[in-house]
mmCIF file of the N, C-alpha and C atoms, coordinates in Angstrom:
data_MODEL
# 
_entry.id   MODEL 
# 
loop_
_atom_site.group_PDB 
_atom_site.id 
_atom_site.type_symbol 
_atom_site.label_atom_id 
_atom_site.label_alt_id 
_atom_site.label_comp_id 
_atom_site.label_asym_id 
_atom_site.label_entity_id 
_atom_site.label_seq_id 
_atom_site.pdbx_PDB_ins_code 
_atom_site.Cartn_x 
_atom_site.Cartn_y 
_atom_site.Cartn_z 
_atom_site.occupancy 
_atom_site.B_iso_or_equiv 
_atom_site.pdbx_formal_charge 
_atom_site.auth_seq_id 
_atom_site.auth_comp_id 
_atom_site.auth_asym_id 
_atom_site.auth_atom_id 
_atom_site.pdbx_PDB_model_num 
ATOM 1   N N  . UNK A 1 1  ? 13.176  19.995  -20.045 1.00 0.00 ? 1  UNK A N  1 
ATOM 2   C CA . UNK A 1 1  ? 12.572  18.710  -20.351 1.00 0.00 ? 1  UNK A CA 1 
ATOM 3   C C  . UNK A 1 1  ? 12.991  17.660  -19.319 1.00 0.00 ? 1  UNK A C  1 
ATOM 4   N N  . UNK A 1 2  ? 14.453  17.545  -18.989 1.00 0.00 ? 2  UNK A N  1 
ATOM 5   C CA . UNK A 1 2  ? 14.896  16.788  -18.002 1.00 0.00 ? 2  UNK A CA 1 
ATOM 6   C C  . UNK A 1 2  ? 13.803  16.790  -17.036 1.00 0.00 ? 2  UNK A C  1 
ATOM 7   N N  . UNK A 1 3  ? 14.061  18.296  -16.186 1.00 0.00 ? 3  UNK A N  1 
ATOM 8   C CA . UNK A 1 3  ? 13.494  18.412  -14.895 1.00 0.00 ? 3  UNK A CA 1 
ATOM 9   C C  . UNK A 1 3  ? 11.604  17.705  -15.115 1.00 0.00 ? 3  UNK A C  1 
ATOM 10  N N  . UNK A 1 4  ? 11.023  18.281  -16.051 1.00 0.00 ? 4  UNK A N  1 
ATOM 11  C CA . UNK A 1 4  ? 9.782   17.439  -16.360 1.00 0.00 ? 4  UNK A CA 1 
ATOM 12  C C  . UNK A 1 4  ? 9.821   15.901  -15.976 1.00 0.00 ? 4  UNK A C  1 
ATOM 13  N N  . UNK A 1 5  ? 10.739  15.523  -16.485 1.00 0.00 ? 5  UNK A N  1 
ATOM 14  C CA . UNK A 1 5  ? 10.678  13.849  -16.505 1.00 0.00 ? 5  UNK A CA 1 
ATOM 15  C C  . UNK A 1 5  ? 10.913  13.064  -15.075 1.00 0.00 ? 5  UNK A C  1 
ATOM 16  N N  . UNK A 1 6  ? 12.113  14.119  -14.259 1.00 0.00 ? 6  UNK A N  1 
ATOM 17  C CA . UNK A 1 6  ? 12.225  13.997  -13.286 1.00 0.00 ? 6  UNK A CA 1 
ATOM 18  C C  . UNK A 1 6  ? 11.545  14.313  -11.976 1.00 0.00 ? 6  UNK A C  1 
ATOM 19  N N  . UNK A 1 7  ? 10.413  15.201  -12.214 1.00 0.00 ? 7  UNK A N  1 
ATOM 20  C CA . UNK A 1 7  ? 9.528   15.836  -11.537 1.00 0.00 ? 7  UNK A CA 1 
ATOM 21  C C  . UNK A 1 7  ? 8.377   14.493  -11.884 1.00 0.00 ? 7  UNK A C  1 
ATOM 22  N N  . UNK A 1 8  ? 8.065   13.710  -12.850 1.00 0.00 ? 8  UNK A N  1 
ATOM 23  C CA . UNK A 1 8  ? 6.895   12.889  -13.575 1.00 0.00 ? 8  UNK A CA 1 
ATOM 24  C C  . UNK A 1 8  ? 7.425   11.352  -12.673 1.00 0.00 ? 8  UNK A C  1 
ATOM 25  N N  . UNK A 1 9  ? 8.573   11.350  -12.549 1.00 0.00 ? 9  UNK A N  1 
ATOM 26  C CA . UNK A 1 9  ? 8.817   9.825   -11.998 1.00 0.00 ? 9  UNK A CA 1 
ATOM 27  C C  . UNK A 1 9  ? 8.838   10.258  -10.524 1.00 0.00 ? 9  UNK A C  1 
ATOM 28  N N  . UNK A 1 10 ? 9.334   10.849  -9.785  1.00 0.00 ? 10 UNK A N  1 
ATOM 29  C CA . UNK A 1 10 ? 9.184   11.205  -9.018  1.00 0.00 ? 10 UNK A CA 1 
ATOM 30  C C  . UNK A 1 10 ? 7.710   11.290  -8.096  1.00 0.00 ? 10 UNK A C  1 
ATOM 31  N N  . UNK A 1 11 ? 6.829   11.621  -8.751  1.00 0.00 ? 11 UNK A N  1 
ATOM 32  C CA . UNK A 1 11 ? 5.059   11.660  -8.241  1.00 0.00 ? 11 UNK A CA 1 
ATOM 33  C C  . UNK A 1 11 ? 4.523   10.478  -9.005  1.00 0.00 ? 11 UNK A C  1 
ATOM 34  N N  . UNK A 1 12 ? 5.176   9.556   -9.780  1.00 0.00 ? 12 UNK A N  1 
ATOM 35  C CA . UNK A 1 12 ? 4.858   8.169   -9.838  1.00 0.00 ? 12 UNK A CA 1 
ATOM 36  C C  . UNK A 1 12 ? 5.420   7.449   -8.486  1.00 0.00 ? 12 UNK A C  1 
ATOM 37  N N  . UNK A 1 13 ? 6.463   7.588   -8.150  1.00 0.00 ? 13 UNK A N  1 
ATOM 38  C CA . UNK A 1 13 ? 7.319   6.847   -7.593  1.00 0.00 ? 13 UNK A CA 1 
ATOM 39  C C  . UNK A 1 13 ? 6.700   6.560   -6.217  1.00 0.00 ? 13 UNK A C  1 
ATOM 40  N N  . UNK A 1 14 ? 6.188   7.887   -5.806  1.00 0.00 ? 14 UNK A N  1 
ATOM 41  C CA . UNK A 1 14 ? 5.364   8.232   -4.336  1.00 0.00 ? 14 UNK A CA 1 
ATOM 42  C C  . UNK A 1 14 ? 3.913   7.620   -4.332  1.00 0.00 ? 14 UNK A C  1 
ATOM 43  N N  . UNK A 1 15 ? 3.322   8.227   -5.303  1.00 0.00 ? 15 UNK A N  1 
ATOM 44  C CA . UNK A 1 15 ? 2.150   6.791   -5.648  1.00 0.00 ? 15 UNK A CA 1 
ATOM 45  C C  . UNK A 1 15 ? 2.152   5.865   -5.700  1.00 0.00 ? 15 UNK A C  1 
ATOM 46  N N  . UNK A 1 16 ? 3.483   4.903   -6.200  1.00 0.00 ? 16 UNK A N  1 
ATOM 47  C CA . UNK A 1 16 ? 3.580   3.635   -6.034  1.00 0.00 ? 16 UNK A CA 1 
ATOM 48  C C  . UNK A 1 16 ? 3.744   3.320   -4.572  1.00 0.00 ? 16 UNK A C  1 
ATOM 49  N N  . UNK A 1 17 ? 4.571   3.932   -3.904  1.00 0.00 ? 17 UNK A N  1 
ATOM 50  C CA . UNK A 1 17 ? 4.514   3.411   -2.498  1.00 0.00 ? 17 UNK A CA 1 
ATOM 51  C C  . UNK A 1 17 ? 3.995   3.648   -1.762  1.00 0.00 ? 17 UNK A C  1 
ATOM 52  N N  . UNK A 1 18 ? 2.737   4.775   -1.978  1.00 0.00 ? 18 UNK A N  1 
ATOM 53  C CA . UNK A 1 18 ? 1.874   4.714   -1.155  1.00 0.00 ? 18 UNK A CA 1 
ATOM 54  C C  . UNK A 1 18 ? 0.860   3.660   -1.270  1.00 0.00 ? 18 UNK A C  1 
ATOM 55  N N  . UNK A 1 19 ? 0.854   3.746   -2.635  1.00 0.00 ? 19 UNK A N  1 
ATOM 56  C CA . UNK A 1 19 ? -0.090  2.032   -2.869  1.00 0.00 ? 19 UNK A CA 1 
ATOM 57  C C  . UNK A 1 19 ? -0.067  0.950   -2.187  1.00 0.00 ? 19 UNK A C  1 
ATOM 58  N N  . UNK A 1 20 ? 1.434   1.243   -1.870  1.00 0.00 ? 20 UNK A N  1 
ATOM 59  C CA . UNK A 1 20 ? 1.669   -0.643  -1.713  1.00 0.00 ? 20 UNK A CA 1 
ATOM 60  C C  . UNK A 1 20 ? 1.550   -0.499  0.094   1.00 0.00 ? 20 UNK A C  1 
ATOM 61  N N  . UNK A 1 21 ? 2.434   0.584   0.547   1.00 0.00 ? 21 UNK A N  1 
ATOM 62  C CA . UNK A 1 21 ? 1.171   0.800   2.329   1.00 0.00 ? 21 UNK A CA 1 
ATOM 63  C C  . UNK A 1 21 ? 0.238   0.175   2.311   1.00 0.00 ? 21 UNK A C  1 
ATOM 64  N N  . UNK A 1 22 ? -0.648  0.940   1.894   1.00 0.00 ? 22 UNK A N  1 
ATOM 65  C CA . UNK A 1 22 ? -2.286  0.942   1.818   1.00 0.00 ? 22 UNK A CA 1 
ATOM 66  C C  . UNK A 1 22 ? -2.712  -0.674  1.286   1.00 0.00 ? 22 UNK A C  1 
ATOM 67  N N  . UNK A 1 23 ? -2.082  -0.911  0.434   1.00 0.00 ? 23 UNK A N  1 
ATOM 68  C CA . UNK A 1 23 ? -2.220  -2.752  0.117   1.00 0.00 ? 23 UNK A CA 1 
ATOM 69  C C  . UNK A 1 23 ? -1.894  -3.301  1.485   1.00 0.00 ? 23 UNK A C  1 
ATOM 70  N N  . UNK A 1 24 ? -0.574  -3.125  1.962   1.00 0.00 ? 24 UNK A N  1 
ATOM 71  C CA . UNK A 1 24 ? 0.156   -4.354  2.744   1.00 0.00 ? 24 UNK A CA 1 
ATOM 72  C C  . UNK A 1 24 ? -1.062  -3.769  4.393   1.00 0.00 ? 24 UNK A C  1 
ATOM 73  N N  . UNK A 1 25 ? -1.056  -2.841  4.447   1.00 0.00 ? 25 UNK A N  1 
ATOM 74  C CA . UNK A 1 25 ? -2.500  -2.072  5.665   1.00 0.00 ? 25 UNK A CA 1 
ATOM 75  C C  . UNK A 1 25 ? -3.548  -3.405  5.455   1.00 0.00 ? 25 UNK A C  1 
ATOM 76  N N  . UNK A 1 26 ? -4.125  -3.033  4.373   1.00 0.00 ? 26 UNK A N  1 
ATOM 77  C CA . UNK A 1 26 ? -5.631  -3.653  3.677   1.00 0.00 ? 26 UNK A CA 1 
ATOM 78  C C  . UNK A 1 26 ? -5.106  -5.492  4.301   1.00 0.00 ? 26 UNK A C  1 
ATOM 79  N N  . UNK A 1 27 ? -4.098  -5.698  3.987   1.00 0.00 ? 27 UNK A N  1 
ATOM 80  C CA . UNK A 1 27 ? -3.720  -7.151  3.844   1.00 0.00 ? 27 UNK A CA 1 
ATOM 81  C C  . UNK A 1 27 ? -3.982  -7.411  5.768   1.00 0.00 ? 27 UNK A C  1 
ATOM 82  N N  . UNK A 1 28 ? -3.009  -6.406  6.429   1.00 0.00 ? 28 UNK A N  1 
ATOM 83  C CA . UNK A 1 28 ? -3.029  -6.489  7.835   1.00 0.00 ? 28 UNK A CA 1 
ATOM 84  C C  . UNK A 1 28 ? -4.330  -6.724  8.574   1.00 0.00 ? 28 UNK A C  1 
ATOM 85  N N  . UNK A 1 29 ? -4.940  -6.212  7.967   1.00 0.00 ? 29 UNK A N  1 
ATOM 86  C CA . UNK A 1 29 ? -6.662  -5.937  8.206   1.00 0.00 ? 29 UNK A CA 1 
ATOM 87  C C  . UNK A 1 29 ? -7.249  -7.126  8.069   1.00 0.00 ? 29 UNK A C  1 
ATOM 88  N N  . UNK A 1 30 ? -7.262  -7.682  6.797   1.00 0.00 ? 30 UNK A N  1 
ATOM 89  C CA . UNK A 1 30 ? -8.134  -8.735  6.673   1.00 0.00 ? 30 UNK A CA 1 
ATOM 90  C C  . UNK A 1 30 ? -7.647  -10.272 7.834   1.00 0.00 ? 30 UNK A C  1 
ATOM 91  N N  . UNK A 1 31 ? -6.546  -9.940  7.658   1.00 0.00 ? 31 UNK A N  1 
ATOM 92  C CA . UNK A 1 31 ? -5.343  -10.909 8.446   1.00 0.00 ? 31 UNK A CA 1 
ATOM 93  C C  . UNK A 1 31 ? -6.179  -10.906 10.097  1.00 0.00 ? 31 UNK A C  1 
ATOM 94  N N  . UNK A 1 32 ? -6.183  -9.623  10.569  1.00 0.00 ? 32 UNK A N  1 
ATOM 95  C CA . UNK A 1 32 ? -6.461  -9.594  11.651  1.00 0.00 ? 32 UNK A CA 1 
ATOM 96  C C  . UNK A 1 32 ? -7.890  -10.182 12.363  1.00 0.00 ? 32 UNK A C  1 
ATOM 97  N N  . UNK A 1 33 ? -8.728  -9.598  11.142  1.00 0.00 ? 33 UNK A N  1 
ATOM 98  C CA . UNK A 1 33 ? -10.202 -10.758 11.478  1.00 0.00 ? 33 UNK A CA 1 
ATOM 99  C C  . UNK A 1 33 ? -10.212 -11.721 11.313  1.00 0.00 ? 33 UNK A C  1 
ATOM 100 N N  . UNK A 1 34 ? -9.688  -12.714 10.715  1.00 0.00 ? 34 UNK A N  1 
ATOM 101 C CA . UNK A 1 34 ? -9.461  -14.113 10.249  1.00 0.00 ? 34 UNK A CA 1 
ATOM 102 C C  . UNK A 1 34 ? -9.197  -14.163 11.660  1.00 0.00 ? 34 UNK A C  1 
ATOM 103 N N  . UNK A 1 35 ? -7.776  -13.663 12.216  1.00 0.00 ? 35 UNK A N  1 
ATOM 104 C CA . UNK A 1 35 ? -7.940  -14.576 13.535  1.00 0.00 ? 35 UNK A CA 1 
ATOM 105 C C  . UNK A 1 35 ? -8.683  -14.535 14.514  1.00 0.00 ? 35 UNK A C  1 
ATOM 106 N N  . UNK A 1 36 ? -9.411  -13.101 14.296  1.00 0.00 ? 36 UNK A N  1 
ATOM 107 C CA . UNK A 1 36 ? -10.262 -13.558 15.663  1.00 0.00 ? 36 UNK A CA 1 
ATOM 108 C C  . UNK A 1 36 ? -11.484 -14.076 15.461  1.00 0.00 ? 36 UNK A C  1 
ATOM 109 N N  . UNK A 1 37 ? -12.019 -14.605 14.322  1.00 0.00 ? 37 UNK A N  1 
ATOM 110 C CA . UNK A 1 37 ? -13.197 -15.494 13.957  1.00 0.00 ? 37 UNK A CA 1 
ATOM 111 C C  . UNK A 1 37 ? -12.055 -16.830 14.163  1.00 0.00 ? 37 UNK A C  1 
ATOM 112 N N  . UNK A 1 38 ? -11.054 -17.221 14.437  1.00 0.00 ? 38 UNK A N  1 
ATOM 113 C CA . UNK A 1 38 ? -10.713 -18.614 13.790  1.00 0.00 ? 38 UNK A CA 1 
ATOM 114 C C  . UNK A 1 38 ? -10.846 -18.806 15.651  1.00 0.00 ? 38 UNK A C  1 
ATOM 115 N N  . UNK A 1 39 ? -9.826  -17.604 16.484  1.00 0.00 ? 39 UNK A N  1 
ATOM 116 C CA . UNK A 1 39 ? -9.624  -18.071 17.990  1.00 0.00 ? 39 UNK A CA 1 
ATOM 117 C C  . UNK A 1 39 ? -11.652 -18.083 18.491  1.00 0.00 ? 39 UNK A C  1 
ATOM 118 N N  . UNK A 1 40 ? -12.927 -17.388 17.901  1.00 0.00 ? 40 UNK A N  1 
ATOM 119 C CA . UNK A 1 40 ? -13.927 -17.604 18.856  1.00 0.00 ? 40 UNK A CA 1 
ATOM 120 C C  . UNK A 1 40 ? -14.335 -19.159 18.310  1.00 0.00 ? 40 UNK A C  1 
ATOM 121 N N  . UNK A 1 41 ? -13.674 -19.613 16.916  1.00 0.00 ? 41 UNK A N  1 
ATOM 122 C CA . UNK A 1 41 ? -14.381 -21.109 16.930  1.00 0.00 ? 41 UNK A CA 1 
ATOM 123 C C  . UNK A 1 41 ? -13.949 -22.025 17.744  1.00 0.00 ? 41 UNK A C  1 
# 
């Protein structure tokens, strides 16, 4: 039962931080067009 629980947080744990990559990526991204629409105005 242990090992279950520990095997269950474990493949939460990795999902969570792959999430938050892929967020803080997504964030980099949008970041990056903003400036170059702000430098052609």
């Amino acid at each position: 039962m242990v090992k279950k629980l520990v095997l269950v947080f474990a493949l939460s744990s990795g999902l969570v931080l792959s999430a938050c990559n892929t967020v803080r990526g997504a964030g980099e991204d949008v970041q990056s067009v903003a400036n170059e629409v702000d430098d052609e105005m």
